[in-house]
MARBA-3410 file (N, C-alpha, C, O; in Angstrom, 1 decimal):
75
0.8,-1.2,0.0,0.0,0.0,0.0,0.9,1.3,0.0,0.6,2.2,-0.8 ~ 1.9,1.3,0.9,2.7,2.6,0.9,3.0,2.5,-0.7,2.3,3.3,-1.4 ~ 4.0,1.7,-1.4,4.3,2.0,-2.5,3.3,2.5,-3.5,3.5,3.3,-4.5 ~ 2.2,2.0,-3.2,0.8,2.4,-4.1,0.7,4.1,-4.2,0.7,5.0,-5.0 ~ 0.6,4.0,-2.7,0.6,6.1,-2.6,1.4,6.4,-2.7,1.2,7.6,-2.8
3.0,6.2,-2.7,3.7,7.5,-3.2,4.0,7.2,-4.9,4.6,8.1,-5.6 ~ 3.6,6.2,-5.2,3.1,6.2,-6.8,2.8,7.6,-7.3,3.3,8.4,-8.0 ~ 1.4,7.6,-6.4,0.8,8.2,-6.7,0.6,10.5,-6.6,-0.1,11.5,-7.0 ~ 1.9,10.2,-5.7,2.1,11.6,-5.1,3.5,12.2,-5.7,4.3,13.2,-5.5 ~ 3.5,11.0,-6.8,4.4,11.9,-8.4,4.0,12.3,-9.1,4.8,12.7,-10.0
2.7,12.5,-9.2,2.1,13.2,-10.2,1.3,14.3,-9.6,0.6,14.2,-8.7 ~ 1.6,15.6,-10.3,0.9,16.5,-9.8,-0.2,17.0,-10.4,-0.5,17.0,-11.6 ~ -1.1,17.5,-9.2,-2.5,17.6,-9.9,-2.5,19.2,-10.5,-1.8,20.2,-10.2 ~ -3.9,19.0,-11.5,-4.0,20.8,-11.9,-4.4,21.5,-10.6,-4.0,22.7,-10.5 ~ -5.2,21.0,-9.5,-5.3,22.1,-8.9,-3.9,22.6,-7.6,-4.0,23.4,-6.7
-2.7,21.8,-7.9,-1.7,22.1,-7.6,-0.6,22.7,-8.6,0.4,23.3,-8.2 ~ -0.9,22.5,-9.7,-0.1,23.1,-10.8,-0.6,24.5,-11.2,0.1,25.5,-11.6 ~ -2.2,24.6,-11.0,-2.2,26.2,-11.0,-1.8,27.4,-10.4,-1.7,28.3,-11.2 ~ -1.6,27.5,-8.7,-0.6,28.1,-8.2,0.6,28.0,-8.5,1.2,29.1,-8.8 ~ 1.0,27.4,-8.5,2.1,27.3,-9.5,2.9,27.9,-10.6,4.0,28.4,-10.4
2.3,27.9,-11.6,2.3,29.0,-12.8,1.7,30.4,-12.3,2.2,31.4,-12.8 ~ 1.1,30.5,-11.7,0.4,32.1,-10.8,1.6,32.4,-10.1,1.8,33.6,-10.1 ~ 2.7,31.5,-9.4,3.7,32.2,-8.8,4.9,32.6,-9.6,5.6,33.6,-9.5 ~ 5.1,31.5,-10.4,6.2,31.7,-11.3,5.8,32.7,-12.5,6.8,33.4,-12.9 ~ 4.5,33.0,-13.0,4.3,34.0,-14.0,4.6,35.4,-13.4,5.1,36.4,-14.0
4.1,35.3,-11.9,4.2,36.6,-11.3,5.5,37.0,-11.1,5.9,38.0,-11.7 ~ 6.4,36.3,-10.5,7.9,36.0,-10.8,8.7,36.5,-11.4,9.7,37.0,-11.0 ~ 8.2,36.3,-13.1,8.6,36.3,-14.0,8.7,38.0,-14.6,9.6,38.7,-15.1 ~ 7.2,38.2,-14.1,6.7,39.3,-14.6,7.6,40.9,-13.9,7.7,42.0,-14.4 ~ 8.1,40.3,-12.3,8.4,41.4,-11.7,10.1,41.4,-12.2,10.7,42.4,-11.8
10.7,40.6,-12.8,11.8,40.7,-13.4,11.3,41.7,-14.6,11.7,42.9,-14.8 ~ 10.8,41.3,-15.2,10.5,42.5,-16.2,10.1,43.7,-16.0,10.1,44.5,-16.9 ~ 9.8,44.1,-15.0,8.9,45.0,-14.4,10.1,46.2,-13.8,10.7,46.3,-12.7 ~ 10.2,47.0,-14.8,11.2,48.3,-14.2,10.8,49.2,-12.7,11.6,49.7,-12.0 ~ 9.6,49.2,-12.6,9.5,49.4,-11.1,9.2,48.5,-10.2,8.4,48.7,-9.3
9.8,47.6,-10.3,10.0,46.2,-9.4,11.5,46.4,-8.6,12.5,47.1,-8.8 ~ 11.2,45.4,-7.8,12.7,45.3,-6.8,13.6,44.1,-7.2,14.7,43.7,-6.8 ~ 12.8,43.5,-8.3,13.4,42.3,-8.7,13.8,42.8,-10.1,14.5,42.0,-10.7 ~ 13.7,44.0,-10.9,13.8,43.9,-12.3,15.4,43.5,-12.4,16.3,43.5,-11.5 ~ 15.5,43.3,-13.7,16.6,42.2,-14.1,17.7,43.4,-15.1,17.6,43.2,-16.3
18.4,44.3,-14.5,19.1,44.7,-15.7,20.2,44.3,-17.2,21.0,45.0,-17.9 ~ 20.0,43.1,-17.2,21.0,42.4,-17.9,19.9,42.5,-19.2,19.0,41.7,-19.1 ~ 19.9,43.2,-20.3,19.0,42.6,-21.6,18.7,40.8,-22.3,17.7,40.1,-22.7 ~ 19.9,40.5,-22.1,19.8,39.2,-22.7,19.1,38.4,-21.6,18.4,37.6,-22.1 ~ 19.1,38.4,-20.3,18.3,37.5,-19.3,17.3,37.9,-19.4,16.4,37.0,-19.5
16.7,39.4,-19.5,15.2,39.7,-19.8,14.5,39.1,-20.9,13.2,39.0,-21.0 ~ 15.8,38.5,-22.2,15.0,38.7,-23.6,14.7,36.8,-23.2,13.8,36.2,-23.8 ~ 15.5,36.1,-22.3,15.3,34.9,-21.8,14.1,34.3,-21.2,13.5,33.2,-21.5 ~ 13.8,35.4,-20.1,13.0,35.3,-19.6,11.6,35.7,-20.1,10.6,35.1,-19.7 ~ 11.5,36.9,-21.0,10.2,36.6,-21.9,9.9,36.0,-22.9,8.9,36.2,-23.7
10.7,35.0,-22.9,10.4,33.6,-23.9,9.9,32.8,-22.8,8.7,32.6,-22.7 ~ 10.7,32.4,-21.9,10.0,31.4,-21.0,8.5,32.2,-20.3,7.4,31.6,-20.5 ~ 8.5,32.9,-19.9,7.0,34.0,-19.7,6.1,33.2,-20.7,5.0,32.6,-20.4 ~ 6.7,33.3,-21.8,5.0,33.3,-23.4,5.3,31.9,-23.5,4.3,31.4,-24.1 ~ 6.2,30.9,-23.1,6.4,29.2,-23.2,5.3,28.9,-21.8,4.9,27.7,-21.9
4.8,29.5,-20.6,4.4,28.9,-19.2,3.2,29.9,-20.0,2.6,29.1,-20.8 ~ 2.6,31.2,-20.0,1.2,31.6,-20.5,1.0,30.8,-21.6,-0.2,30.9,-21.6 ~ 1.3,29.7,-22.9,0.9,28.7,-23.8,0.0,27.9,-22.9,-1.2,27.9,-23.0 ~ 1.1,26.8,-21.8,0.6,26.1,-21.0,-0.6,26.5,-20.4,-1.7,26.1,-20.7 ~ -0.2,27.4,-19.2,-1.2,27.8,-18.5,-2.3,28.2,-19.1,-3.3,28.0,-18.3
-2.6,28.8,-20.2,-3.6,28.7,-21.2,-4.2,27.6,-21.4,-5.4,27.9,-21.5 ~ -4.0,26.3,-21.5,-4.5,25.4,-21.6,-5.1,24.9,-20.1,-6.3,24.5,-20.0 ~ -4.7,24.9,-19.4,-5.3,24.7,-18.3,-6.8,25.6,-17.9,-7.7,25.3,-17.1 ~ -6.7,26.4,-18.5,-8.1,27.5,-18.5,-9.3,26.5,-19.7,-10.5,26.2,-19.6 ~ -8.6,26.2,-20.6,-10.0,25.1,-21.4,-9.8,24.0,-21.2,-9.9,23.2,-22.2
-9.6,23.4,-19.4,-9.7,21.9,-19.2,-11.3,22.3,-18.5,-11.7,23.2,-17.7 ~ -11.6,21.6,-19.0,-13.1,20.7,-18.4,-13.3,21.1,-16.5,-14.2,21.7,-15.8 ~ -12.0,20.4,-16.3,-11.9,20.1,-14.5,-11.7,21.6,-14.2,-12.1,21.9,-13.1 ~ -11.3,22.8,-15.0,-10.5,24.0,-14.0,-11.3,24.6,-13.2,-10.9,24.5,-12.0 ~ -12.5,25.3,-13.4,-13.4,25.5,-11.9,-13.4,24.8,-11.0,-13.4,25.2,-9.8
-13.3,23.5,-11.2,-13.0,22.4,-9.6,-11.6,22.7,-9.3,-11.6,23.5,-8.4 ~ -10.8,22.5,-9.5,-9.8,22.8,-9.7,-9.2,23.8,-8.7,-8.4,23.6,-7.8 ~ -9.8,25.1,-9.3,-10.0,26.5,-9.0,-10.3,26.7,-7.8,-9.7,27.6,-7.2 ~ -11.6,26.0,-7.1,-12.5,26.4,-6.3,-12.1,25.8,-4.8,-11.7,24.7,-4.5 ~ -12.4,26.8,-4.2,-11.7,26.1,-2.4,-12.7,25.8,-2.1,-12.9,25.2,-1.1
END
């Protein structure tokens, strides 16, 4: 049985992967963000990080037209 459940606690669910992308987009965003405490003066890390930005909003986009996301969503 133990092996059954941590089988099982390798896979992460959507309504654990949506916080998730909500922290890392925010993240992402305050690096870019010139009146941020985090902005990133380096150009080429910025131009890095708004690729991965528009690569995690693709995904997380998809998670908005799953079926499950209001359950998901909802406390």
């Amino acid at each position: 049985k133990a092996t059954e459940h941590m089988s099982k606690s390798r896979y992460i669910t959507l309504s654990s992967s949506i916080p998730i992308y909500n922290v890392l987009l925010k993240h992402l965003e305050n690096i870019l963000d010139k009146n941020s405490s985090n902005f990133c003066l380096c150009s080429e890390i910025r131009a890095a990080v708004r690729e991965g930005y528009k690569k995690l909003k693709l995904y997380y986009i998809k998670t908005d037209e799953s079926n499950v996301y209001p359950i998901a969503t909802s406390k």
